[in-house]
C-alpha beads as a LAMMPS data file, in Angstrom:
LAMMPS data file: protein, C-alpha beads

395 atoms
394 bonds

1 atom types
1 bond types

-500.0 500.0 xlo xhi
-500.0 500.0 ylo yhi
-500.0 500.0 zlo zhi

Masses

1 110.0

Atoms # bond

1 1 1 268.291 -130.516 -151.429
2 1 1 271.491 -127.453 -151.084
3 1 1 274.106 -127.667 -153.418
4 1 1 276.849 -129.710 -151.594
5 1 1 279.715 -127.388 -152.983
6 1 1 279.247 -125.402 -149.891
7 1 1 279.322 -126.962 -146.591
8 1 1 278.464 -124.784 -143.543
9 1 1 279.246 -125.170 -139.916
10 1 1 277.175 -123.517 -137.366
11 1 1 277.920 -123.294 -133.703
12 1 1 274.835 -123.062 -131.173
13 1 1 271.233 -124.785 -131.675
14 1 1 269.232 -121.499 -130.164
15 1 1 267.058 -119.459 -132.282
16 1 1 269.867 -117.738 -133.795
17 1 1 271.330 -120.745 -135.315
18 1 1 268.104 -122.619 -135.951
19 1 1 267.028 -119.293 -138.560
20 1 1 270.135 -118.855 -139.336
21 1 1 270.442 -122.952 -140.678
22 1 1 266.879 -122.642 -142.551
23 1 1 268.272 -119.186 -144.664
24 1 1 271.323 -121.555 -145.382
25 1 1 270.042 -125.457 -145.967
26 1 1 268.175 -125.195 -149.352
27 1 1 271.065 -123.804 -151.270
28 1 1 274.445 -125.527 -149.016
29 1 1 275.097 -128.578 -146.833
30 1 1 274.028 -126.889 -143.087
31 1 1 275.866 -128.722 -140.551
32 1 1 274.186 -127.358 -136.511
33 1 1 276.407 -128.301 -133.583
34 1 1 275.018 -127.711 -130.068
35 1 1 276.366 -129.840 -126.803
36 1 1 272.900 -129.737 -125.470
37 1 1 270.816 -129.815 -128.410
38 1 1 267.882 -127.768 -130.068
39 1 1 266.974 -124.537 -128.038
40 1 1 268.103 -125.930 -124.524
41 1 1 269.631 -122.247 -123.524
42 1 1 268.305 -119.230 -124.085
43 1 1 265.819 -120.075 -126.821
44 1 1 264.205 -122.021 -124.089
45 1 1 261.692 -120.026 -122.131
46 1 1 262.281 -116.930 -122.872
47 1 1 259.238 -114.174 -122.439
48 1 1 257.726 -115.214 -125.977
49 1 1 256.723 -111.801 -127.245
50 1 1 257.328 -110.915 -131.199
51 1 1 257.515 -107.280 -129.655
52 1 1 258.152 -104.765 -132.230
53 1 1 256.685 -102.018 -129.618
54 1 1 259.449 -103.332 -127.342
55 1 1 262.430 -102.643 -129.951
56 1 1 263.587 -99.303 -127.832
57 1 1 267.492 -99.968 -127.113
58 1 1 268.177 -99.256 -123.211
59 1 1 270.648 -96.639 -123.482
60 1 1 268.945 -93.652 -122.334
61 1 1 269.926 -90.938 -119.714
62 1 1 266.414 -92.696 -117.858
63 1 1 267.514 -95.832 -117.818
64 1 1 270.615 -94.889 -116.220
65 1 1 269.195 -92.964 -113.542
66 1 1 266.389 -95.174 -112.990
67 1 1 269.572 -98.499 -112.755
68 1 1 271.099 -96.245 -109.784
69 1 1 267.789 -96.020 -107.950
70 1 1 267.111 -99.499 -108.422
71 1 1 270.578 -100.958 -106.844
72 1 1 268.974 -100.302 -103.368
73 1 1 265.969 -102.143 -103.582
74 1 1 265.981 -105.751 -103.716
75 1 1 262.910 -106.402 -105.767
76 1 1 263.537 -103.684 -108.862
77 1 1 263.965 -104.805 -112.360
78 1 1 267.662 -104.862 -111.927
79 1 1 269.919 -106.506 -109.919
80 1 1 273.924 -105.691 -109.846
81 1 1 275.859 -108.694 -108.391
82 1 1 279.261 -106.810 -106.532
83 1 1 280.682 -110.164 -105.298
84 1 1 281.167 -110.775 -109.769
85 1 1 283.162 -108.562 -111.158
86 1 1 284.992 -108.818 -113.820
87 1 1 286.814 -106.557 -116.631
88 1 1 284.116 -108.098 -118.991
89 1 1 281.867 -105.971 -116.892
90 1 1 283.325 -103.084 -116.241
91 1 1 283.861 -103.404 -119.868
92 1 1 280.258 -103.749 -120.895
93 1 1 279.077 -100.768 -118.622
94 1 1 281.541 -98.792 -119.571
95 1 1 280.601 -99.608 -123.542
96 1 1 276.693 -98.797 -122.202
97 1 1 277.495 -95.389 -120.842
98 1 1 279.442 -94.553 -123.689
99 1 1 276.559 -95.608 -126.135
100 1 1 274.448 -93.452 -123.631
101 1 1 276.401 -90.144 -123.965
102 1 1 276.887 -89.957 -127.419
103 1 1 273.416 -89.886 -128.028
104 1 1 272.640 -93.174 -130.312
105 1 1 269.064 -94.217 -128.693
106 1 1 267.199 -92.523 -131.620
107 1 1 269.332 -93.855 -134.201
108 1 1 269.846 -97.158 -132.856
109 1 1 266.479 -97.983 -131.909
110 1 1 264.988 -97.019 -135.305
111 1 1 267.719 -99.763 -136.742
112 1 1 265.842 -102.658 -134.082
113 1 1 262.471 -101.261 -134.973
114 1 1 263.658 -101.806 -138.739
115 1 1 265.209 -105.032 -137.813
116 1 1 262.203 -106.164 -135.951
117 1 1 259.289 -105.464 -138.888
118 1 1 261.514 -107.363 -141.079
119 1 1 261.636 -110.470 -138.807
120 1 1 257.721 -109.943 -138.271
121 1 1 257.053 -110.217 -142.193
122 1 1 259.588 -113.397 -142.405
123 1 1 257.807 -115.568 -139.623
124 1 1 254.388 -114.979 -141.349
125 1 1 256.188 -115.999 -144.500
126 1 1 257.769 -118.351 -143.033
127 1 1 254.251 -120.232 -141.025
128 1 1 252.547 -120.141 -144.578
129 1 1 255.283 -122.231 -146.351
130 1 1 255.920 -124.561 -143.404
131 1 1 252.849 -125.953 -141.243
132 1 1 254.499 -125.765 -137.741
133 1 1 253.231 -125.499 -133.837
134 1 1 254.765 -123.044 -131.846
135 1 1 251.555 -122.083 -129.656
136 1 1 251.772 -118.730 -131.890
137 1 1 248.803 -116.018 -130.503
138 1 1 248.079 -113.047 -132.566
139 1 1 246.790 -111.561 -129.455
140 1 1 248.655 -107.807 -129.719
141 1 1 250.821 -106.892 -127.034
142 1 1 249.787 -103.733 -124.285
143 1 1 252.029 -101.748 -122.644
144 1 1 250.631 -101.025 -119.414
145 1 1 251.787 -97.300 -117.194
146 1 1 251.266 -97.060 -113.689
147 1 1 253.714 -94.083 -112.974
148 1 1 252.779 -89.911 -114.568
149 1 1 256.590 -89.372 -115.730
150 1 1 256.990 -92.384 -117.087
151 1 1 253.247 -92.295 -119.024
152 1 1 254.726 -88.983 -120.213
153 1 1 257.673 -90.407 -121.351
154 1 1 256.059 -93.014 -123.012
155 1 1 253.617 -90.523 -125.097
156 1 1 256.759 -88.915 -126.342
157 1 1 258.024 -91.874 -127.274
158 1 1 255.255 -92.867 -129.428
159 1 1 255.219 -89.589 -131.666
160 1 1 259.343 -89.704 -132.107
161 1 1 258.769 -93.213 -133.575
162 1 1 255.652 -92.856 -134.910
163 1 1 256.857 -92.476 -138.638
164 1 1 258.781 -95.950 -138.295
165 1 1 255.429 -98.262 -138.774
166 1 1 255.360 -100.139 -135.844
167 1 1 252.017 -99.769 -135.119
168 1 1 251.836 -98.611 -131.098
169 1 1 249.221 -96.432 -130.399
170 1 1 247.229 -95.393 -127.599
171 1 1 244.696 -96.988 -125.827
172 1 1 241.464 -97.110 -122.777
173 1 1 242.807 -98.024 -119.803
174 1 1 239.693 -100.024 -118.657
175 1 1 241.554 -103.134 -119.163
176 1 1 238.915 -106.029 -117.781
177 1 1 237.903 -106.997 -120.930
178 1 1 241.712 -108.459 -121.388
179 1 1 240.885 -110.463 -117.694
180 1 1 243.667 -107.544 -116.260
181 1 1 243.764 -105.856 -112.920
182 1 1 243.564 -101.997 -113.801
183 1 1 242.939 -100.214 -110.952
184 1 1 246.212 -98.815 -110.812
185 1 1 246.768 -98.897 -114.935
186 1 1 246.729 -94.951 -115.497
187 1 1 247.799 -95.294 -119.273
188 1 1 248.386 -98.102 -121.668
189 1 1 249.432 -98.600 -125.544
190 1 1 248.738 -101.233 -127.921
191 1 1 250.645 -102.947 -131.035
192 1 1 248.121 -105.659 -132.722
193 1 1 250.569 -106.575 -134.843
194 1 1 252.729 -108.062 -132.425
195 1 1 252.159 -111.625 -131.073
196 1 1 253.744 -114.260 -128.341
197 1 1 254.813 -117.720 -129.246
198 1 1 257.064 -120.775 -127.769
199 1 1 260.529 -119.837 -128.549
200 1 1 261.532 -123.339 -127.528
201 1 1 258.900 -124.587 -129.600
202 1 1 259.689 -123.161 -132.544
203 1 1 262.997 -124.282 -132.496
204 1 1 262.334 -127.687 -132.121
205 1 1 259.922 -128.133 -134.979
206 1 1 261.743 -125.954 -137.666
207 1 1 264.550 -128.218 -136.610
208 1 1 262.423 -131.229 -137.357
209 1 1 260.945 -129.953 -139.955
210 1 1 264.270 -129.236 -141.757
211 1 1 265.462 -133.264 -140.788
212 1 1 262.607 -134.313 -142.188
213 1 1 262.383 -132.569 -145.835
214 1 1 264.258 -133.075 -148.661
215 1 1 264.517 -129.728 -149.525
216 1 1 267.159 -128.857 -146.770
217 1 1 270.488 -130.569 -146.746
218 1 1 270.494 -130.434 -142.525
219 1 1 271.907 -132.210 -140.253
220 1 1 272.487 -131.980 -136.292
221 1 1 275.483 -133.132 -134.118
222 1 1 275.856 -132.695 -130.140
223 1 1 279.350 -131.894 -130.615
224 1 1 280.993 -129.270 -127.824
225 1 1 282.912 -126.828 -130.050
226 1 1 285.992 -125.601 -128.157
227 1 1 288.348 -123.054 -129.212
228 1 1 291.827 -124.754 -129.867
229 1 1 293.574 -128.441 -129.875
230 1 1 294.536 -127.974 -126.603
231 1 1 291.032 -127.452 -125.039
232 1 1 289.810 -131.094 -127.017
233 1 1 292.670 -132.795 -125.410
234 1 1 291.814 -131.516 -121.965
235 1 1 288.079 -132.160 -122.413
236 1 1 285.951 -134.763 -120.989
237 1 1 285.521 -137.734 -123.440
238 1 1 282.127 -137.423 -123.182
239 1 1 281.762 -134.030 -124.546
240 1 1 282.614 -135.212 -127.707
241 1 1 284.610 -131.794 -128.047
242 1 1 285.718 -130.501 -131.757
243 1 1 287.857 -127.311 -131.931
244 1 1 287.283 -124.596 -133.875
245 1 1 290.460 -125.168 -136.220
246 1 1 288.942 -128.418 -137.095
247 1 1 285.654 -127.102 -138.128
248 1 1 287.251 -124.471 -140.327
249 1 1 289.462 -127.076 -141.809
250 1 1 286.137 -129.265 -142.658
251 1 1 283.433 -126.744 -143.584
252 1 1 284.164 -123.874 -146.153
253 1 1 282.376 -121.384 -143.711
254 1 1 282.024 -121.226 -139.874
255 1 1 278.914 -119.272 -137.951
256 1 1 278.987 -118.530 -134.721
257 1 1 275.207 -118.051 -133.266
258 1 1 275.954 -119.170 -129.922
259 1 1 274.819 -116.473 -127.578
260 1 1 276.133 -115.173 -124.867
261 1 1 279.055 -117.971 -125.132
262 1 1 280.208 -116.182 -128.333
263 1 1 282.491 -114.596 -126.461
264 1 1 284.278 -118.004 -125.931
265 1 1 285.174 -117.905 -129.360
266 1 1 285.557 -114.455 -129.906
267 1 1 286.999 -113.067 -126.458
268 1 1 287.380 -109.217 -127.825
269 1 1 283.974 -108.770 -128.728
270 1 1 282.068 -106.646 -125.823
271 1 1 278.953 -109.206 -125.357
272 1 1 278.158 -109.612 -121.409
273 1 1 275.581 -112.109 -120.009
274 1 1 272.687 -110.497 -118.821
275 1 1 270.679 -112.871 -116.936
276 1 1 266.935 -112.576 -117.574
277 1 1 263.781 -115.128 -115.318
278 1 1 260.785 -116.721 -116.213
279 1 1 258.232 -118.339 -114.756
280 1 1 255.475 -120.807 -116.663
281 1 1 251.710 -121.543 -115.614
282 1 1 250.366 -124.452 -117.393
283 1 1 246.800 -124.351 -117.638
284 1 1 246.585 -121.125 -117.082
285 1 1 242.988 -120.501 -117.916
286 1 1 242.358 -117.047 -115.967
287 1 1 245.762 -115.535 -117.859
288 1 1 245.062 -112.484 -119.733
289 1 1 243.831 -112.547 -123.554
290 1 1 246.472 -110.077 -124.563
291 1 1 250.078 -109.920 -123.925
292 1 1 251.004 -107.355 -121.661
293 1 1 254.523 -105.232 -120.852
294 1 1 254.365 -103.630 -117.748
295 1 1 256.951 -100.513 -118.618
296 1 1 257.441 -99.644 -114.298
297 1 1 258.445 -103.020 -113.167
298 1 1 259.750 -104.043 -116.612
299 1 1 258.075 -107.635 -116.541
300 1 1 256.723 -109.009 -119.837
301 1 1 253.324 -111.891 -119.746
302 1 1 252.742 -113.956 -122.602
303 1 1 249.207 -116.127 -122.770
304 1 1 250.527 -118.854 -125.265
305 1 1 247.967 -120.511 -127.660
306 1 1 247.983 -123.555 -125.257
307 1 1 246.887 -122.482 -121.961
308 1 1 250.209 -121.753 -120.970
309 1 1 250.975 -118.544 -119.478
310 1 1 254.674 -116.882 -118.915
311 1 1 255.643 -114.002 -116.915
312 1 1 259.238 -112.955 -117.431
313 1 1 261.547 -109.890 -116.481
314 1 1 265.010 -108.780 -114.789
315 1 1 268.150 -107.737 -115.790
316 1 1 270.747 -109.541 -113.502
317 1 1 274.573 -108.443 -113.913
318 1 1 276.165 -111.684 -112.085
319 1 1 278.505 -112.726 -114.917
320 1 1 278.443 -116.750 -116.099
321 1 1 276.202 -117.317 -112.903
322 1 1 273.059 -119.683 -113.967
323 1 1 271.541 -119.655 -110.124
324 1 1 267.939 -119.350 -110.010
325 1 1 267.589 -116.618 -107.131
326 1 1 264.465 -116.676 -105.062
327 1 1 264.295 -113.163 -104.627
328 1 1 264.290 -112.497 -108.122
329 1 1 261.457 -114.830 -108.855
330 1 1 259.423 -113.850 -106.421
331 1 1 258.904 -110.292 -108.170
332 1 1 257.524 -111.835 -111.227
333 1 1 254.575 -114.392 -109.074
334 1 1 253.742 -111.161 -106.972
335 1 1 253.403 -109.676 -110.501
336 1 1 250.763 -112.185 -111.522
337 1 1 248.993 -112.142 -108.091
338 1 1 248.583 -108.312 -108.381
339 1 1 247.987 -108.007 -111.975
340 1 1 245.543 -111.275 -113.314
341 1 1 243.033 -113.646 -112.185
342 1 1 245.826 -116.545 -112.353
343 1 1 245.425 -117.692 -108.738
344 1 1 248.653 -120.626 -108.929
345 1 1 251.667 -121.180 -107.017
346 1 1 252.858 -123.767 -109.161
347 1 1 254.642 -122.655 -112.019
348 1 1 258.570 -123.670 -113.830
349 1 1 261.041 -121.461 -112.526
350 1 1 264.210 -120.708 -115.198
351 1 1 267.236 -118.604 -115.874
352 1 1 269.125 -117.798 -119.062
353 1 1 271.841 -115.611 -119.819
354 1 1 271.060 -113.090 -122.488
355 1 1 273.841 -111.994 -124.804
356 1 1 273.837 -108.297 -124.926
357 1 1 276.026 -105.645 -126.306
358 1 1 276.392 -101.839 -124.772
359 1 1 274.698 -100.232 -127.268
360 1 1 272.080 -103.223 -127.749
361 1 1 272.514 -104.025 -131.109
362 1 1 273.418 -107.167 -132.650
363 1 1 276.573 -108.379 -134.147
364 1 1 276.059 -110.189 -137.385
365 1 1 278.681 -110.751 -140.551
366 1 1 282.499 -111.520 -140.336
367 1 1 285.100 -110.960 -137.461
368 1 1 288.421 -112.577 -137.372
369 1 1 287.580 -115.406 -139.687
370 1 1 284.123 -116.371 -138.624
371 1 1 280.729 -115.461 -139.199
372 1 1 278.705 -114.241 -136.258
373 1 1 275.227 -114.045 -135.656
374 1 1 274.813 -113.125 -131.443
375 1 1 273.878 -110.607 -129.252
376 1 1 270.135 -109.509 -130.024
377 1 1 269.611 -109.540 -125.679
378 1 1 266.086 -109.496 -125.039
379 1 1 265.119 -109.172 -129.100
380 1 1 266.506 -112.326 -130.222
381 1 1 263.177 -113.555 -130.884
382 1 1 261.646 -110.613 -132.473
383 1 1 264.586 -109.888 -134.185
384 1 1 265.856 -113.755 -135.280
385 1 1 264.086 -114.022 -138.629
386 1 1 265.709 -110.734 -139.768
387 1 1 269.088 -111.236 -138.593
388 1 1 269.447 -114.599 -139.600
389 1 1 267.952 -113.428 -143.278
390 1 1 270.651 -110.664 -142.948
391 1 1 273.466 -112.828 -142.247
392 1 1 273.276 -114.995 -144.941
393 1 1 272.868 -112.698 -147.645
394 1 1 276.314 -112.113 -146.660
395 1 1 277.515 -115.670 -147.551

Bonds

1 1 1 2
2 1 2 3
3 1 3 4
4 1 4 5
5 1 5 6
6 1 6 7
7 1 7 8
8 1 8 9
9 1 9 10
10 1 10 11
11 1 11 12
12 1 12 13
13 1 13 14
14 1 14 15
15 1 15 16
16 1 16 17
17 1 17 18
18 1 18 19
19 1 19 20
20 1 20 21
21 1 21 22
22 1 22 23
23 1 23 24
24 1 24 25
25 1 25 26
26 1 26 27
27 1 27 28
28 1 28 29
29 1 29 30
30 1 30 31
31 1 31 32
32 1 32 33
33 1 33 34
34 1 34 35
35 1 35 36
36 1 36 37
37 1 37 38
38 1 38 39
39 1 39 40
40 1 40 41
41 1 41 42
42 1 42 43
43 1 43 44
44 1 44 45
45 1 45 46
46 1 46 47
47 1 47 48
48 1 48 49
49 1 49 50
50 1 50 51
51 1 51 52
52 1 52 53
53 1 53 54
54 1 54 55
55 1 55 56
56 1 56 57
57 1 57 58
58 1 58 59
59 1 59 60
60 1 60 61
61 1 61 62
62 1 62 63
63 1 63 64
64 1 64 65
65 1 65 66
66 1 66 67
67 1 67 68
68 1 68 69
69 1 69 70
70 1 70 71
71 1 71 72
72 1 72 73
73 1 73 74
74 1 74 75
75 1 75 76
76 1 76 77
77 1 77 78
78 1 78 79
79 1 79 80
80 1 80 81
81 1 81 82
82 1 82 83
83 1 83 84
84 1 84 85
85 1 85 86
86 1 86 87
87 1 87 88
88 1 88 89
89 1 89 90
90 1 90 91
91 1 91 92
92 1 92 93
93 1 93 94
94 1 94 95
95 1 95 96
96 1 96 97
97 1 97 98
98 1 98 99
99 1 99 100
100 1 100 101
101 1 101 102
102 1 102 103
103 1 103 104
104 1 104 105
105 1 105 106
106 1 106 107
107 1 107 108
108 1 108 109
109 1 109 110
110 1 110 111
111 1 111 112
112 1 112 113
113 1 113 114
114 1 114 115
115 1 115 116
116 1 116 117
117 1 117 118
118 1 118 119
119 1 119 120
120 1 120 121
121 1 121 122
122 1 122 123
123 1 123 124
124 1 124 125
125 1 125 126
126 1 126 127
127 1 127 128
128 1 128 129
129 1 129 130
130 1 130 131
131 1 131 132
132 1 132 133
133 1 133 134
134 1 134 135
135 1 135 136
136 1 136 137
137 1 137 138
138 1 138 139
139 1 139 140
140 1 140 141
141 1 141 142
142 1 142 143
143 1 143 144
144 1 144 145
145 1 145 146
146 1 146 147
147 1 147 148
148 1 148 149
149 1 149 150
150 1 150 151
151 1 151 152
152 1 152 153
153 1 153 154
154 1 154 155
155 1 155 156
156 1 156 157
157 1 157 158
158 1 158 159
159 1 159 160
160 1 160 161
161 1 161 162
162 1 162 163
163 1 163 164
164 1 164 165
165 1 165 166
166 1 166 167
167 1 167 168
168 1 168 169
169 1 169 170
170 1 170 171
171 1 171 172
172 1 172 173
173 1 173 174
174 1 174 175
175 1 175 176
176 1 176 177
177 1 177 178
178 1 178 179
179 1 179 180
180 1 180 181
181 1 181 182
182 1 182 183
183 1 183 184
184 1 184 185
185 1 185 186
186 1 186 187
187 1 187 188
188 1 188 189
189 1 189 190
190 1 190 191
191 1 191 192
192 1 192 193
193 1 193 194
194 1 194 195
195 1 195 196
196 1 196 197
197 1 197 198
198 1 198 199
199 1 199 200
200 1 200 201
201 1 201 202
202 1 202 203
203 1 203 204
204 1 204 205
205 1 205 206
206 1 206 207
207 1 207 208
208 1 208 209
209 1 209 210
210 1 210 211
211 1 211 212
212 1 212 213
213 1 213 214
214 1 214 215
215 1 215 216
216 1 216 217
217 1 217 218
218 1 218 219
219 1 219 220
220 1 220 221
221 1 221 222
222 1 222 223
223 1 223 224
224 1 224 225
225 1 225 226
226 1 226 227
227 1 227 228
228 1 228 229
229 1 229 230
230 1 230 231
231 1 231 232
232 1 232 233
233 1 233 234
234 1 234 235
235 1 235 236
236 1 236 237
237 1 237 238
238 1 238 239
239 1 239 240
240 1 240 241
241 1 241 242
242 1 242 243
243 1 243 244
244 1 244 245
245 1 245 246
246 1 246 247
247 1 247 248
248 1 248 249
249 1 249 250
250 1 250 251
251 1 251 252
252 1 252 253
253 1 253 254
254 1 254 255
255 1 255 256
256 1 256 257
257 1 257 258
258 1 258 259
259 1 259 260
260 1 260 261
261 1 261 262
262 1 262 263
263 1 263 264
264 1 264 265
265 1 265 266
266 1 266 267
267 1 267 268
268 1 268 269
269 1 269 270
270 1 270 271
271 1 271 272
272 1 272 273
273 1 273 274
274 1 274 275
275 1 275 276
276 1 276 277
277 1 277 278
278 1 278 279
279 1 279 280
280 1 280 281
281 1 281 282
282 1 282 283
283 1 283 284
284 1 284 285
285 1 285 286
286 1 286 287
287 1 287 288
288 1 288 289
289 1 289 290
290 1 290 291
291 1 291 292
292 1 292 293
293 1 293 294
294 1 294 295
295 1 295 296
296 1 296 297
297 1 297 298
298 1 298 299
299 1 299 300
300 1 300 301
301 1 301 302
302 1 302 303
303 1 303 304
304 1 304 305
305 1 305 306
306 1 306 307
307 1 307 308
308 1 308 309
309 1 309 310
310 1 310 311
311 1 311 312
312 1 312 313
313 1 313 314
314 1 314 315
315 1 315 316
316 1 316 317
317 1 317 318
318 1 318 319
319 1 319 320
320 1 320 321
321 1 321 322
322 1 322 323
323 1 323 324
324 1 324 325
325 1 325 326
326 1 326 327
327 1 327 328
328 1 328 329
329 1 329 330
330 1 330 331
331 1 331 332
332 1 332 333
333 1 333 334
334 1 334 335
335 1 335 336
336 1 336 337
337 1 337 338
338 1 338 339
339 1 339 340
340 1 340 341
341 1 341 342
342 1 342 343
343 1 343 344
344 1 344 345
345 1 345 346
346 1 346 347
347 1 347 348
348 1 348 349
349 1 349 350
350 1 350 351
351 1 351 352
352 1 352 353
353 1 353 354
354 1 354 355
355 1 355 356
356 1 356 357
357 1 357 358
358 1 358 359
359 1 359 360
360 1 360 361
361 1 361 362
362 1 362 363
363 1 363 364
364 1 364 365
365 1 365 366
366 1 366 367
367 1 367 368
368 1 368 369
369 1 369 370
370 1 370 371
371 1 371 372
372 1 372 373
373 1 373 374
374 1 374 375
375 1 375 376
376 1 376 377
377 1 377 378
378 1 378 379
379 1 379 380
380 1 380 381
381 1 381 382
382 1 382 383
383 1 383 384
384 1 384 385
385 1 385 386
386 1 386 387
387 1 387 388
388 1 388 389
389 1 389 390
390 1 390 391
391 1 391 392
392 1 392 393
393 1 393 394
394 1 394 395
């Protein structure tokens, strides 16, 4: 049980806070707040890839070129939403370009690689202390190239960041033995050290896990955590709502591992919702035996260790909009149709709104007062362990 001189307040029930709470709860009192409980956001059904091989940051001359290309067709990886703007997004694109020009890919994407290992080594720690189910498939994840340039690109890529470890090499491109459609495949990579498994999932039972031993002092409340007195006395009754000056009045520290709502508490730091979809096959018993990243269309598939199979992808700019667009998940079922032997048209259709920064790296230790743990974007899985572990070092 954690030494009860120390109580600790965190703010947001996603993966960020869930590591973040096991790090803390054998050595202080852990206290979790989340209005909607464990992992009900964007540690719901996300893509489920551990991807180390995916840890490049976005902010590459490419990419930009490639996002201005994309804006006039409706089905591309990205999708810019004109009728939301904002100065949080002119903001954020602004902060992206900047990141772009000043020539911090290399350097920032060796610091997720880094970042990512770490968090690899700390789940497998992790799964040999604690006997928990999160439909976790050492299956390797392949990158899949359908286009010359960006093959090329992709080669390069591979000997810049070959001296970091992670483990992406080259590959046949005869890809039927992983129940894939390669006629079209005219390279491919593979990292067998990466893996998929339920993000959701794991939540929920490290959560239960934590309720359930002695060892942790843990405890969960569904709480809505607003930012002043004002806001609680304006709030629905039901919400339950406790301000932020109460929390810091009751708990020696305060994290905030809340995603892309962060920003609520914390309006100056530069984290935009990027919305990302996913779709879910259950029994899914054609899916592919490997995980697969398809680098042209940007769309991640993850077989799960329980039939399950999830396709996910995009990168919507729309602001705080949590619409599911047809025309956005359509992309990602053509995917499957074209790409695997999954012949379903009924799948789970979701949305979440990944917290991002410009130059896509997370922010984690102290800003104004409170602790921070938010905006790993599309790595918040792979990188979760190793933030969280970071983080509380700190404390």
């Amino acid at each position: 049980m954690g030494n009860t001189t120390k109580s600790i307040a965190i703010i947001g029930g996603g993966v960020a806070g869930i590591t973040t709470a096991y790090f803390l709860a054998k050595k202080y009192k852990v206290v979790l707040f989340d209005p909607n409980g464990i992992a009900e956001q964007c540690s719901y059904a996300n893509g489920g890839q551990l991807s180390v091989c995916n840890a490049e940051v976005w902010n590459s001359y490419d990419n930009i070129i490639k996002g201005i290309k994309w804006l006039t067709q409706p089905d591309a990886p990205l999708a810019f939403r004109p009728d939301h703007w904002s100065w949080s997004k002119v903001k954020w694109i602004a902060g992206f370009i900047g990141a772009t020009i000043t020539n911090k890919y290399d350097y920032n994407t060796r610091r997720t690689i880094e970042y990512s290992l770490r968090s690899r080594r700390l789940l497998k720690k992790l799964m040999k202390e604690i006997n928990i189910d999160f439909h976790h498939n050492d299956c390797g994840i392949l990158h899949i190239y359908k286009n010359q340039k960006s093959w090329d690109k992709a080669q390069r890529t591979l000997d810049r960041f070959k001296d970091t470890g992670w483990g992406r090499v080259k590959t046949k491109t005869n890809l039927i033995k992983y129940n894939i459609k390669s006629n079209d495949v005219i390279g491919a990579t593979i990292t067998k050290g990466d893996s998929v498994g339920d993000i959701h999932a794991f939540c929920t039972a490290l959560s239960t896990h934590m309720l359930s031993s002695k060892e942790y002092n843990y405890s969960l409340r569904v709480n809505k955590i607003v930012r002043n007195e004002n806001e609680v006395f304006w709030s629905n009754p039901r919400d339950m709502a406790i301000s932020i000056e109460t929390l810091k009045k009751d708990y020696d520290e305060v994290i905030v591992c809340a995603g892309a709502y962060t920003k609520a508490f914390l309006p100056h730091l530069n984290i935009y919702p990027i919305k990302g979809y996913s779709i879910t096959y259950k029994n899914a018993y054609e899916a592919p035996t490997v995980s697969i990243l398809d680098d042209d269309r940007k769309i991640v598939a993850s077989p799960f260790g329980n039939n399950v199979f999830r396709v996910a992808g995009t990168a919507e700019l729309a602001g705080w909009n949590h619409d599911i667009r047809e025309d956005r998940i359509k992309p990602l079922s053509d995917w499957v149709k074209e790409n695997t032997f999954v012949n379903k048209d009924d799948y789970e259709k979701w949305a979440c709104l990944r917290p991002m920064t410009p130059n896509m790296l997370p922010v984690v230790g102290k800003v104004k007062g409170l602790w921070v743990n938010s905006g790993a974007g599309h790595l918040g899985w792979t990188m979760g362990m190793a933030l969280a572990e970071k983080l509380t070092k700190d404390i």
